[in-house]
Every structure is written in structure tokens, then in C-alpha cells.
C-alpha positions as YAML, in Angstrom:
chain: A
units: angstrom
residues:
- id: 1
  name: UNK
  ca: [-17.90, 3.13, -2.04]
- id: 2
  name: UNK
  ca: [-17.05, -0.68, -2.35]
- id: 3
  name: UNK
  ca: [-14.89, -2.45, 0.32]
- id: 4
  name: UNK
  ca: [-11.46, -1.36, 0.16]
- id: 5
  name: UNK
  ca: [-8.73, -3.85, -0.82]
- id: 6
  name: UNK
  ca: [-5.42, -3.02, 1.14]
- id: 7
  name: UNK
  ca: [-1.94, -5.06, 0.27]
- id: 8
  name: UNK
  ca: [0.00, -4.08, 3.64]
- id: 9
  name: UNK
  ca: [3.73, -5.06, 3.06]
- id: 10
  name: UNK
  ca: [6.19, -5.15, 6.12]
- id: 11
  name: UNK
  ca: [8.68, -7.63, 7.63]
- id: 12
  name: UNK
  ca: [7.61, -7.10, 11.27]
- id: 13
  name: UNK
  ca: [5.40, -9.88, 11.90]
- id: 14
  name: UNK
  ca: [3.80, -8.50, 14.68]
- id: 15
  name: UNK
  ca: [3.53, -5.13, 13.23]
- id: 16
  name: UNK
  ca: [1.77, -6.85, 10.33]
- id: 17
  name: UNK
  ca: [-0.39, -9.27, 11.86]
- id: 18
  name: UNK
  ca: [-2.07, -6.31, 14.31]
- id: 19
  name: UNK
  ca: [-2.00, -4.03, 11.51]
- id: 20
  name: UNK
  ca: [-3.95, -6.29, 9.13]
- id: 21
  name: UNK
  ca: [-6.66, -7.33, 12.28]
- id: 22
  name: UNK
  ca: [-7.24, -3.91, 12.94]
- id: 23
  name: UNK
  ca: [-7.74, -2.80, 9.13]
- id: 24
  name: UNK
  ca: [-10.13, -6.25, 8.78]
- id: 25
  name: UNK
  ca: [-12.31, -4.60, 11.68]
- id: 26
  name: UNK
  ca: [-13.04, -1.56, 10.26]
- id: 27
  name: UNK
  ca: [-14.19, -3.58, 6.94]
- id: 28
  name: UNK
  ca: [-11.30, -3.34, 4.83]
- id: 29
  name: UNK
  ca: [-10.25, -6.65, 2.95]
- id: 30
  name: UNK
  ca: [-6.60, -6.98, 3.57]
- id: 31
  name: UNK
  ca: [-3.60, -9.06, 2.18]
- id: 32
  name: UNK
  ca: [-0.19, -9.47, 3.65]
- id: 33
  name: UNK
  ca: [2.67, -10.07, 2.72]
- id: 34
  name: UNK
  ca: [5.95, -9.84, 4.67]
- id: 35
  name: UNK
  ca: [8.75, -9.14, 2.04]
- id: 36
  name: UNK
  ca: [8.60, -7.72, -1.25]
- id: 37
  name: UNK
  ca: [8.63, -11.78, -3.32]
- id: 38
  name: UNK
  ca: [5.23, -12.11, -1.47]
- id: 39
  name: UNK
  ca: [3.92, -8.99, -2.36]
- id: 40
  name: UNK
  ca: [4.86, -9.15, -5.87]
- id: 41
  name: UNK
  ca: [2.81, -12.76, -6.14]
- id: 42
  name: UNK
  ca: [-0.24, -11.31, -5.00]
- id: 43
  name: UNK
  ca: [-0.17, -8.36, -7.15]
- id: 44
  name: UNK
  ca: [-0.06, -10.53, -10.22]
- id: 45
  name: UNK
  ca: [-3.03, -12.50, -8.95]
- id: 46
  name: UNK
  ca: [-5.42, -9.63, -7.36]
- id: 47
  name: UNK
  ca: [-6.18, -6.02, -7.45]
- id: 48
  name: UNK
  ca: [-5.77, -3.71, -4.94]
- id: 49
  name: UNK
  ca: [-6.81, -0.29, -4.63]
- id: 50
  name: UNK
  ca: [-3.99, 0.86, -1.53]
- id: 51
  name: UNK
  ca: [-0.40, -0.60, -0.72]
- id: 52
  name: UNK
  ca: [1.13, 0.01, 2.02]
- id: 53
  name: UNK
  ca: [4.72, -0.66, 1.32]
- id: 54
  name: UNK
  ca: [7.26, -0.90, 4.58]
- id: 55
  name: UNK
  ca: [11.16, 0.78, 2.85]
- id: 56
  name: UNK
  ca: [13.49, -1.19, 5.10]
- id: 57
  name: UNK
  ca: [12.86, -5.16, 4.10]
- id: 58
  name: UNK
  ca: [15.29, -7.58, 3.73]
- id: 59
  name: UNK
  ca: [15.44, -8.48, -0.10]
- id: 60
  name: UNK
  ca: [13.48, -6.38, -1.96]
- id: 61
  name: UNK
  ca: [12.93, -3.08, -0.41]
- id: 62
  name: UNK
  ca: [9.69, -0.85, -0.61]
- id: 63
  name: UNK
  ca: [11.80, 1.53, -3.18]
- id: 64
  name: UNK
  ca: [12.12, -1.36, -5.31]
- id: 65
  name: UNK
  ca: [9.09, -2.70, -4.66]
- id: 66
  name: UNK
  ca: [6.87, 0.58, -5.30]
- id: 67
  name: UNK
  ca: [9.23, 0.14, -8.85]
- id: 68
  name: UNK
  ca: [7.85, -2.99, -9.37]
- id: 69
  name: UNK
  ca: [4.63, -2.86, -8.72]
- id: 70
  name: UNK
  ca: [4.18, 0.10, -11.09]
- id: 71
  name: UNK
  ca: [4.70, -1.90, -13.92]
- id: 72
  name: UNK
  ca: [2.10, -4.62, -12.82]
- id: 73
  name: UNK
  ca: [-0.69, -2.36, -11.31]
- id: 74
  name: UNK
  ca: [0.03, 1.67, -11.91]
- id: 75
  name: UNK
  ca: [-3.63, 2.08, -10.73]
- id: 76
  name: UNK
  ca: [-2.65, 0.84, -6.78]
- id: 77
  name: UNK
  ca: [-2.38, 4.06, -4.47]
- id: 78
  name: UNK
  ca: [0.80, 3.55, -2.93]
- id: 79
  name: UNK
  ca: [1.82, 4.72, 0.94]
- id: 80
  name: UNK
  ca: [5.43, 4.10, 2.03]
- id: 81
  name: UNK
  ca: [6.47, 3.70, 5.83]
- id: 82
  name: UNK
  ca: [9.65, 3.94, 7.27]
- id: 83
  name: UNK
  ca: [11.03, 3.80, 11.00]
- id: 84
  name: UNK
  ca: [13.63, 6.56, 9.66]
- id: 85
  name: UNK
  ca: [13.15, 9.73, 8.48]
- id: 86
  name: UNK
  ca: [15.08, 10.80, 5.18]
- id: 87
  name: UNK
  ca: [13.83, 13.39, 3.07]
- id: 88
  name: UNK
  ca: [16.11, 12.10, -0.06]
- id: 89
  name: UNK
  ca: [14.05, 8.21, 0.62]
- id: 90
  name: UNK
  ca: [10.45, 10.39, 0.81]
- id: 91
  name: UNK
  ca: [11.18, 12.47, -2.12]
- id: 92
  name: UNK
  ca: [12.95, 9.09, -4.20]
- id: 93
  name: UNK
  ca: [9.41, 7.47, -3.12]
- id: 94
  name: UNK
  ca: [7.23, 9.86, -4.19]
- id: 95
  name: UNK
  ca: [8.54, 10.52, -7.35]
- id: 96
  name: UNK
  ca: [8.19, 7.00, -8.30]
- id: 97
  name: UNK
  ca: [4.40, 7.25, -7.48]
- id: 98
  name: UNK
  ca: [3.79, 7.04, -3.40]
- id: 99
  name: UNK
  ca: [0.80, 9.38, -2.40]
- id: 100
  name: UNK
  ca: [2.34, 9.39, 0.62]
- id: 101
  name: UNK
  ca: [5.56, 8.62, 2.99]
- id: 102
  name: UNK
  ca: [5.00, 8.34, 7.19]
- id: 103
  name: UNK
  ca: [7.15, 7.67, 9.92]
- id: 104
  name: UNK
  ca: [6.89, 4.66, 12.32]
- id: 105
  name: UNK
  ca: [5.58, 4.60, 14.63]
- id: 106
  name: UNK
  ca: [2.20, 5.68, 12.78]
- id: 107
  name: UNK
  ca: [-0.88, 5.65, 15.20]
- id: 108
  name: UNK
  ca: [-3.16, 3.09, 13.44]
- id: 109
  name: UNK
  ca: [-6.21, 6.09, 12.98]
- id: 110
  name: UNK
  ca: [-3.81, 8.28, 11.05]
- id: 111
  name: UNK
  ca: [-2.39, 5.14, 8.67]
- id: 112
  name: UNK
  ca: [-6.70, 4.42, 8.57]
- id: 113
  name: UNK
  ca: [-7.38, 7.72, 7.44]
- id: 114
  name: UNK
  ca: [-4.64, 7.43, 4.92]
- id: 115
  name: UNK
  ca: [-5.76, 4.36, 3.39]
- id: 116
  name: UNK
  ca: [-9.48, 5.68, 2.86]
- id: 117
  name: UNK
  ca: [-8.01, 8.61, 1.63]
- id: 118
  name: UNK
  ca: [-5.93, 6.62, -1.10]
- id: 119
  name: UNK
  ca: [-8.86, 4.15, -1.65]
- id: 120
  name: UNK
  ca: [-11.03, 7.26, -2.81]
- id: 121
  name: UNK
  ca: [-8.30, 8.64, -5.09]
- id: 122
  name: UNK
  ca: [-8.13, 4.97, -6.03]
- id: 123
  name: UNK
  ca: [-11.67, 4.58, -6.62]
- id: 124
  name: UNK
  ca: [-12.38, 7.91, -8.81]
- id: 125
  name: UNK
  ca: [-8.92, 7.16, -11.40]
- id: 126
  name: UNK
  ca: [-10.46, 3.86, -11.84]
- id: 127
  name: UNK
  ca: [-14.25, 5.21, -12.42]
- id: 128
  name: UNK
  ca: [-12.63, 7.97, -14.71]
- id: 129
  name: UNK
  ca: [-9.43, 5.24, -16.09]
- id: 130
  name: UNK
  ca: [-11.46, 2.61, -16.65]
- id: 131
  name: UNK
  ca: [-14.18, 0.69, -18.58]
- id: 132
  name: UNK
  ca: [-17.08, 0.17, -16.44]
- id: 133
  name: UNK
  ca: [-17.50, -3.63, -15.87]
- id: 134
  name: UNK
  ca: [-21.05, -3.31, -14.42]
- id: 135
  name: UNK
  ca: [-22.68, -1.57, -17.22]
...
């Protein structure tokens, strides 16, 4: 499997900036992005296989966001965290295309586990999706 390439959206710089250290030490190339502007700009210049999408940003929320970014890149798994739970947000989320919704506080192994989970899914759509590049 080739490194991972995680977009991790959230508006809690400090949230963001240990999230993204931790994921870079356990090999993952990561992006950041703290609103959903940001986010949007990278995704038009790079491919990623996982986003993880915070849903309560100022501006453009990770609803809106997920909405968006399914028009640029439909092949990005997609997980969604929120500090509150709501079943209507979780099930709005994942029928627009989120493999999966978690509360905050997430411990960072289950959110790691998550993301290598989605990165696989990730990986085999694009083997199956896809023309091979490297043939």
C-alpha cells in the first residue's frame, strides 16, 4: 500500500496542528486546512485518498463541504467529526458520501484506524475505478 494522503479539515488550531503531527508520525502525508475555502484550494490542486472533514466551521461547514468536494474528487473517502451528536447531521452526512461520522473527542488510535481503513477502501475503488498509470 502507498503512503496515505490525508486532507484533515477543522477550525481548532490546536486540534489540527497535533492531529496532523501525530498522523505525519505514523507515515501518513497530511494537508491542513482550517476552514472549508482552504480545503476546497487544495482539493483542486492534489489528490487525496481520506478527508477528514470537522461539521461545525465557521463559513463553510463540513455538510457543505463533503457537497463540494464530491463534485471535485468523488474518489476521496470522506470521515466527518463533530463535538455534537445528532443522528439527523450523521445520517444528512452519510448520505451525501461520508464512510463514517465520530464524536469529539475521538482518541487519535481510533480516528488512525479509521483513516487506514478509508485509505484501503480508497485504494481498491481507485485500482478497480481507474486506469493504471504505472502500466
Amino acid at each position: 500500500m502507498q503512503k496515505t494522503r490525508l486532507l484533515l479539515v477543522d477550525d481548532e488550531q490546536v486540534f489540527l496542528a497535533n492531529t496532523a503531527q501525530r498522523f505525519a508520525r505514523r507515515n501518513v502525508d497530511v494537508e491542513t486546512a482550517s476552514n472549508g475555502a482552504q480545503a476546497l484550494e487544495l482539493l483542486n490542486s492534489m489528490a487525496f485518498d481520506v478527508a477528514v472533514l470537522d461539521i461545525s466551521m465557521p463559513g463553510m461547514g463540513g455538510l457543505k463541504l463533503l457537497e463540494k468536494l464530491r463534485g471535485i474528487a468523488p474518489q476521496t473517502e470522506v470521515i466527518l467529526l463533530s463535538g455534537y451528536a445528532s443522528t439527523e447531521t450523521a445520517l444528512r452526512g452519510l448520505a451525501l458520501g461520508a464512510s463514517e461520522y465520530m464524536l469529539k473527542p475521538v482518541p487519535f488510535d481510533e480516528l488512525y484506524f479509521k483513516v487506514v481503513e478509508a485509505a484501503r477502501t480508497a485504494e481498491t475503488l481507485g485500482a478497480s475505478g481507474e486506469d493504471n498509470e504505472h502500466s
